[in-house]
C-alpha positions as CSV (number, residue, x, y, z in Angstrom):
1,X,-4.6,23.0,-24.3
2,X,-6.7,23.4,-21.4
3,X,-8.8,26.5,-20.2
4,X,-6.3,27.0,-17.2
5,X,-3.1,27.1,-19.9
6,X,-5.6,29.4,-22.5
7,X,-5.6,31.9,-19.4
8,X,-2.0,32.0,-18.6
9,X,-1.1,32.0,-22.7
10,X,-4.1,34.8,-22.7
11,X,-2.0,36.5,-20.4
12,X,1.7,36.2,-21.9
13,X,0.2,36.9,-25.2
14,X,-0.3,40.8,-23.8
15,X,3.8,41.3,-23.5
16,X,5.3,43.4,-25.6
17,X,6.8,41.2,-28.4
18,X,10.4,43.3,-27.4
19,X,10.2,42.5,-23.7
20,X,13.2,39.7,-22.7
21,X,10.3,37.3,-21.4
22,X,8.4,37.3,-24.7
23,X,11.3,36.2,-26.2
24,X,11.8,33.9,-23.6
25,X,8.5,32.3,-24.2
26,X,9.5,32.3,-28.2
27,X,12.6,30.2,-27.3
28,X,10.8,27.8,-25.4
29,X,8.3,27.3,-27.7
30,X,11.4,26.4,-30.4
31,X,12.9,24.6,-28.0
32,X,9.9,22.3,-27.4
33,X,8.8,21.8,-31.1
34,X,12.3,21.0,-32.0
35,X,12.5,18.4,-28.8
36,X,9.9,17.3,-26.5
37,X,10.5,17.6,-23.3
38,X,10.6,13.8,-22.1
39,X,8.1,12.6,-19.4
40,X,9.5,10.8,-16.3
41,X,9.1,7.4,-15.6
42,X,10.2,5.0,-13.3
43,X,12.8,4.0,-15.4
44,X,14.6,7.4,-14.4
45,X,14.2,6.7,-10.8
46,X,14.2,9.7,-8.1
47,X,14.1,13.5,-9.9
48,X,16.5,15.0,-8.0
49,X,15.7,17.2,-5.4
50,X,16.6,21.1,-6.5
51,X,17.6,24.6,-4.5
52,X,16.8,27.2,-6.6
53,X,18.1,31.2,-6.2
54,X,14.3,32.7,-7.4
55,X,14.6,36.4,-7.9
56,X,12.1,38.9,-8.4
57,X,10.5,40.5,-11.6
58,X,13.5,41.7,-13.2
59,X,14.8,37.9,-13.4
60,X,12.1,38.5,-16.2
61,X,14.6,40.8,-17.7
62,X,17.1,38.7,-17.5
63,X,17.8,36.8,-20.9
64,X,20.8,34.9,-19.4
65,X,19.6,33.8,-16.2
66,X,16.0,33.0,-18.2
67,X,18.2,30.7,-20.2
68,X,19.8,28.8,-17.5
69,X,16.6,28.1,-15.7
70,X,15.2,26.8,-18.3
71,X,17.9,24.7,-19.9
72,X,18.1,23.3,-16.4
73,X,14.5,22.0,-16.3
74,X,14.6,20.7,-19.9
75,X,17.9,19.0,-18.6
76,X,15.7,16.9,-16.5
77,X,12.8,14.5,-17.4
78,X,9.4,16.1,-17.6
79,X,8.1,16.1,-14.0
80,X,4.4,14.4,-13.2
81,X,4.0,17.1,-10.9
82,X,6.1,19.8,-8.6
83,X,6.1,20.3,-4.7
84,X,7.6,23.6,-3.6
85,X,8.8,25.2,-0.4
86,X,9.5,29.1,-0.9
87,X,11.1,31.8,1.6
88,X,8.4,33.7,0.9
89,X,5.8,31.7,2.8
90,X,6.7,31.0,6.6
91,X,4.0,29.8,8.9
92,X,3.2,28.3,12.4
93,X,2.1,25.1,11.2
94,X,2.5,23.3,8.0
95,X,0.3,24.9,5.0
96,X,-0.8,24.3,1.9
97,X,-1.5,26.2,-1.4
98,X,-5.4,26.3,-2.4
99,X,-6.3,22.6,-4.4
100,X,-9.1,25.0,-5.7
101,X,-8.1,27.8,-8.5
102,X,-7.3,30.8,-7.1
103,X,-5.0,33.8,-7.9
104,X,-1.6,34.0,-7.4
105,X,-0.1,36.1,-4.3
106,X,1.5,39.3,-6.1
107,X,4.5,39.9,-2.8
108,X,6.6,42.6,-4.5
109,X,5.9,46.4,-5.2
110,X,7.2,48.9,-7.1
111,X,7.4,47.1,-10.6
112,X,6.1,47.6,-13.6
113,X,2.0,46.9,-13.9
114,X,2.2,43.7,-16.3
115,X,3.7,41.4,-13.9
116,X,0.7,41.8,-11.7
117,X,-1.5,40.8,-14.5
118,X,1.0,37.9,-14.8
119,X,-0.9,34.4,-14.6
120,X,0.3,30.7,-14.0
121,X,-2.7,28.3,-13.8
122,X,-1.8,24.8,-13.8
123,X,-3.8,22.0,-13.6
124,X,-5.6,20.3,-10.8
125,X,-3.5,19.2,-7.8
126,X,-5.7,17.4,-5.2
127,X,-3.7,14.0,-6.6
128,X,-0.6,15.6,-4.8
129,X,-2.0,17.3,-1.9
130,X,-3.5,13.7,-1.1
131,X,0.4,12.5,-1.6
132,X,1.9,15.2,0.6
133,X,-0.4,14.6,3.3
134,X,0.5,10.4,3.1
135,X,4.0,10.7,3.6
136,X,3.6,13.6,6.5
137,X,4.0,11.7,10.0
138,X,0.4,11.3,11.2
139,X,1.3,14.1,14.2
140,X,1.5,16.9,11.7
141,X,-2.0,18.4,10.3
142,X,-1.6,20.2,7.2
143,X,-4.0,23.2,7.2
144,X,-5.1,23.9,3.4
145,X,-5.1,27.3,2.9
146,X,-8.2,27.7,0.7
147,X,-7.6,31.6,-0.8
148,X,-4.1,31.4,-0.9
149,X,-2.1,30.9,-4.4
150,X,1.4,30.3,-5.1
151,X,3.5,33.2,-4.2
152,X,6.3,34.9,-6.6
153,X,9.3,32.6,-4.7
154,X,7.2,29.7,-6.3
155,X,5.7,31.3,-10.0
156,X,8.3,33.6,-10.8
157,X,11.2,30.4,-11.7
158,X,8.5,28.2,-12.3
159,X,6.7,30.6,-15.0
160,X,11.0,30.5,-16.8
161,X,11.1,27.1,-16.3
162,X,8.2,25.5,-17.6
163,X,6.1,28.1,-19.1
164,X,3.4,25.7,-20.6
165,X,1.8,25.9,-16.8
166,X,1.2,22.1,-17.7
167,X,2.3,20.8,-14.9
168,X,0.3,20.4,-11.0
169,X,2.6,22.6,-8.8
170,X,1.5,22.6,-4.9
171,X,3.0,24.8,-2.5
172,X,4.1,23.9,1.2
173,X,4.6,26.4,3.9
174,X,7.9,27.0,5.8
175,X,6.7,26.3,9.8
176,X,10.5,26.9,11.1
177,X,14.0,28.0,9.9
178,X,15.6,25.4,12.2
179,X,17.5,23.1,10.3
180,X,17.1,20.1,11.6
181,X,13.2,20.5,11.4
182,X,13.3,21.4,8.2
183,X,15.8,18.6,7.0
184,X,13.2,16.4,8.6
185,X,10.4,17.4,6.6
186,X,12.5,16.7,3.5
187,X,13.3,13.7,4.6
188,X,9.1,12.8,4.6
189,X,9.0,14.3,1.0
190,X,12.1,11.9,-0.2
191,X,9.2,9.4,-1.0
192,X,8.1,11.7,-3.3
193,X,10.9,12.2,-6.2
194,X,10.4,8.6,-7.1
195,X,6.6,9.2,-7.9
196,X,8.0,11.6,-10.5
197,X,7.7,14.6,-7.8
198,X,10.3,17.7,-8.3
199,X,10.6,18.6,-4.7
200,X,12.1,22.4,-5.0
201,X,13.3,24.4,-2.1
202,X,13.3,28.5,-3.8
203,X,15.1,31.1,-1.5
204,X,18.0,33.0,-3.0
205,X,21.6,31.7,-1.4
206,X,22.6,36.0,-0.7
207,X,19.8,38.2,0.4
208,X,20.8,41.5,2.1
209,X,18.9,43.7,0.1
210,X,19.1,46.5,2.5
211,X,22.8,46.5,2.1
212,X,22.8,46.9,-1.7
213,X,24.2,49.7,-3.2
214,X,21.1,49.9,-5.6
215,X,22.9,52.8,-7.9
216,X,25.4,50.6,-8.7
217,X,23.9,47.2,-9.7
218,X,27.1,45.5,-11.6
219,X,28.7,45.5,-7.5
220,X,29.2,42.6,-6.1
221,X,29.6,42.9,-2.3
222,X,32.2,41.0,-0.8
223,X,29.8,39.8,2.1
224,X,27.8,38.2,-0.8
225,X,30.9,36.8,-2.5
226,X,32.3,35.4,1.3
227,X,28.9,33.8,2.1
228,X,28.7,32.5,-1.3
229,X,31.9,30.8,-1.6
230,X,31.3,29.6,1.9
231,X,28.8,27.8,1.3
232,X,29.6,26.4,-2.7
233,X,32.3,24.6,-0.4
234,X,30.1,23.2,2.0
235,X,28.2,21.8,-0.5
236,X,30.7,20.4,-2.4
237,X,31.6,18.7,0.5
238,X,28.6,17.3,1.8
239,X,29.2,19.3,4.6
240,X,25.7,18.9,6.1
241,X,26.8,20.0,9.7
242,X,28.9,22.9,8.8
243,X,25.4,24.1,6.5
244,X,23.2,23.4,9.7
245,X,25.2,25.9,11.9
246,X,25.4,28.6,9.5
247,X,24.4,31.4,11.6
248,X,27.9,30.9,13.5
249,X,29.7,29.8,10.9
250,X,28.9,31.4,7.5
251,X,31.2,34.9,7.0
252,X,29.5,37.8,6.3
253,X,25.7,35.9,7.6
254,X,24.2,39.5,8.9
255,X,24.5,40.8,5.8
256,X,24.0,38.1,2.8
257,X,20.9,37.0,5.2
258,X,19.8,39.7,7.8
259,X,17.0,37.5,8.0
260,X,17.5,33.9,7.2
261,X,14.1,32.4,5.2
262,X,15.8,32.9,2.1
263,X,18.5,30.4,2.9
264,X,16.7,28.2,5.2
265,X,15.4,26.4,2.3
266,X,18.3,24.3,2.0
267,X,17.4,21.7,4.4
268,X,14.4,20.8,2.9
269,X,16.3,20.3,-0.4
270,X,18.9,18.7,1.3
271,X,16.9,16.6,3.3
272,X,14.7,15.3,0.4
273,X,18.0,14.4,-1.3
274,X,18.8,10.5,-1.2
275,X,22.2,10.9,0.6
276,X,22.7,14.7,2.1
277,X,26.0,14.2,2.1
278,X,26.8,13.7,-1.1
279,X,28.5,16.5,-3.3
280,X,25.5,18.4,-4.6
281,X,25.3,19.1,-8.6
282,X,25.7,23.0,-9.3
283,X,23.0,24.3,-12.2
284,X,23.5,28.1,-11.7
285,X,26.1,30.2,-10.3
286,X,27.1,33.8,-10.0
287,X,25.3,37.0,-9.3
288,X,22.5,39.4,-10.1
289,X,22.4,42.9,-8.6
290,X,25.0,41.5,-6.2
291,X,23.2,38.7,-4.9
292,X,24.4,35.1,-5.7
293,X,22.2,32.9,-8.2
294,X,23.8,29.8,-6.8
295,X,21.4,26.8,-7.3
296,X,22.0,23.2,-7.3
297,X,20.7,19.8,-7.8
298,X,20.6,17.1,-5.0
299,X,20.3,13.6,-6.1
């Protein structure tokens, strides 16, 4: 174990033992002594390319939807390395995450101190950030943002899913929410997934958090159920179009997305996918304090 995996370890080892992520990581650890997660090669071909509904801090409470993240990565071959795209990072140009250590970006409040002192630190990821910039058309500069970290769209599902922090994770900035752009630049990052790159889009597929009733967290809103379904059959579909003009097609859009980063995501996923129109593979459905988990897999 490296000194970057001793630190995050360091820091998971200060969880209470009765916490749900502690016995998260105590699963894990079962699950990989029992089986070892299998390395990709090229035998496997492309790793798929994955949306993922992220969460916030009490996803850490959250024993189930722990489970199903992680039984979803341990479904797939053992990535070489992971590029990521969160809603929580929106730009003017394309960015990337420091290749130097530096500290995670803490964007939440009001939560309990010990997921600030939270840590992810994975290993060196200049190899990919070389990558990224290779398959980028030679138009678009990639600024490297030297004191910025992942955010909690990127660590937060990534800390459930492979908590060893073993693996080089680089994040790319979101310059647009237009859909076309976007499916573009997943269609650059395509190259990727047959290197043995996970390319991840992480936004959350409902998002109207000012229109939660926050006393009553087992409701389910029906704008978050409309937009939900809406958009399960879309993807089933292949329905690329239908997806790309969401904002006038999608029922109940102003509420499940009052603001639309969370979604937007998609395209990149979709666009790094070998054939968008293809049904997509669901990994994760229903909700959590009203807002739908949906996440899939793109092949």
């Amino acid at each position: 174990m490296t000194a970057a995996h001793s630190t995050t370890a360091l820091a998971d080892a200060t969880i209470r033992a009765d916490h749900p992520f502690a016995r998260h990581l105590v699963h894990a650890a079962a699950v990989a002594a029992a089986t070892p997660h299998r390395a990709w090669t090229p035998d496997d071909g492309p790793l798929p390319a994955l949306y993922l509904s992220h969460g916030a801090p009490p996803t850490f409470e959250d024993a189930e939807w722990m489970r199903q993240l992680h039984d979803w990565s341990q479904a797939l071959p053992r990535p070489r390395a992971i590029l990521i795209v969160s809603a929580h990072w929106e730009s003017d140009e394309l960015g990337i995450t420091s290749t130097a250590p530096t500290e995670l970006v803490y964007d939440f409040g009001g939560f309990d101190p010990m997921y600030y002192r939270m840590r992810y630190d994975t290993p060196d990821n200049t190899g990919l950030a070389q990558r990224l910039i290779d398959v980028l058309p030679d138009t678009q500069r990639v600024y490297e943002h030297r004191t910025r970290g992942l955010d909690h769209g990127a660590w937060l599902p990534l800390k459930v899913m492979y908590p060893e922090a073993d693996i080089p994770v680089l994040q790319l900035s979101m310059p647009t929410h237009d859909p076309q752009a976007l499916f573009a630049i997943g269609r650059r990052l395509q190259a990727l997934r047959s290197e043995g790159v996970l390319v991840v889009g992480s936004g959350f597929m409902t998002h109207g958090l000012p229109y939660l009733d926050w006393s009553r967290p087992d409701i389910v809103p029906t704008w978050s159920t409309e937009f939900d379904e809406w958009a399960a059959d879309a993807l089933s579909r292949g329905d690329v179009d239908a997806l790309e003009r969401f904002r006038s097609l999608a029922p109940g859009l102003p509420f499940a997305h009052p603001t639309v980063e969370h979604f937007t995501p998609i395209f990149v996923t979709l666009g790094a996918a070998t054939d968008a129109a293809a049904p997509v593979t669901t990994a994760i459905d229903g909700f959590a304090m009203g807002l739908a988990k949906r996440s899939f897999q793109a092949a």
